[in-house]
N, C-alpha and C positions, 0 to 999 in steps of 0.2 A: 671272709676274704674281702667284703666289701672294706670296713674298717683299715685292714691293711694299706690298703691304698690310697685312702683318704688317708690315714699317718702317711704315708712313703709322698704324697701330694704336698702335705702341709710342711715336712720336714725340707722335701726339696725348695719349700717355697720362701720358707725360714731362711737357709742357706742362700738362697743366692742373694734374698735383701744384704746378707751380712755382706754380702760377698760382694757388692756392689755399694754400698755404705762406707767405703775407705775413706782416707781423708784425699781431698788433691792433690795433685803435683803441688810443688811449692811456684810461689807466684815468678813467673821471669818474664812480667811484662817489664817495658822500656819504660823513662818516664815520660815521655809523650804519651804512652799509654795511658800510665797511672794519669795524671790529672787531666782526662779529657771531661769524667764529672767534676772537677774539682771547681768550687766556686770562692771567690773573693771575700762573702761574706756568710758567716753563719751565725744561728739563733742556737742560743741553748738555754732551756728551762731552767728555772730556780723553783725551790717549793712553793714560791707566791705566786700564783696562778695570773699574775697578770704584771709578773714581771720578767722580762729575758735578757740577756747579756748578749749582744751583738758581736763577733770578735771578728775585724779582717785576717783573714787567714793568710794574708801575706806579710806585715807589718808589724803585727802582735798586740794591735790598737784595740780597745774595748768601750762600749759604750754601755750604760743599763739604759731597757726599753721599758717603758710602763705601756701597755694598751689598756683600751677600753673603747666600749659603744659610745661615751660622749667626748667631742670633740678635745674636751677643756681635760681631761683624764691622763692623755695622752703626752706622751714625754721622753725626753731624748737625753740620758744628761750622763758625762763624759767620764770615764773609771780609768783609764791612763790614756796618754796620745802620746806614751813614748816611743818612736820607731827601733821596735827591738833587729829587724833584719830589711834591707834596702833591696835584697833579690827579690823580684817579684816572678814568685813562685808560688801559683794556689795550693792552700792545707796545707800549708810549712805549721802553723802554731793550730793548737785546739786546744779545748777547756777539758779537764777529770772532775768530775765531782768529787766530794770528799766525804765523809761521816761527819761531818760539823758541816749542817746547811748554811752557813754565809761563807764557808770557804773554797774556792774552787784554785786548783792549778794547772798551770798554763805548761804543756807540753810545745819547745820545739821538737815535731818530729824527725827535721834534718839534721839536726847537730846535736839533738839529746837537750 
């Protein structure tokens, strides 16, 4: 008897995770909503460990960053400054990785 219950326990316990594991509602915030995290500029990694690609997320502008612990390491140096979009709108563009690590592509998210 004991046994019984401990299954009829673990089974009810099973079920309601599932059962409560659905996906969301689908998203219907506003876009005031959406970009209240949204920020102007983001870092995305490359597989050099001490290099990142800066992208304003409003413009579609790209910089490569080089850090490091000494001053002299450190560097800023410009990968396009051409103004793809003039609405200044945060996380309009972002970067995809690619399977070939020097290529990445640039998503706008608002026009595709």
């Amino acid at each position: 008897m004991k046994m019984k219950t401990i299954l009829a326990i673990l089974f009810f316990s099973i079920a309601s995770l599932t059962a409560f594991s659905q996906d969301p509602k689908p998203d219907t915030k506003t876009n005031s909503q959406i970009t209240t995290n949204a920020v102007v500029y983001r870092l995305f990694p490359t597989q050099n460990t001490f290099i990142f690609i800066k992208l304003n997320t409003q413009t579609g502008q790209m910089w490569l960053v080089q850090w490091g612990l000494e001053a002299d390491k450190q560097t800023q140096q410009i990968l396009s400054l051409e103004v793809l979009s003039y609405m200044e709108v945060n996380d309009r563009f972002t970067l995809q990785k690619t399977e070939n690590i020097f290529n990445f592509i640039l998503l706008d998210q608002h026009d595709g």
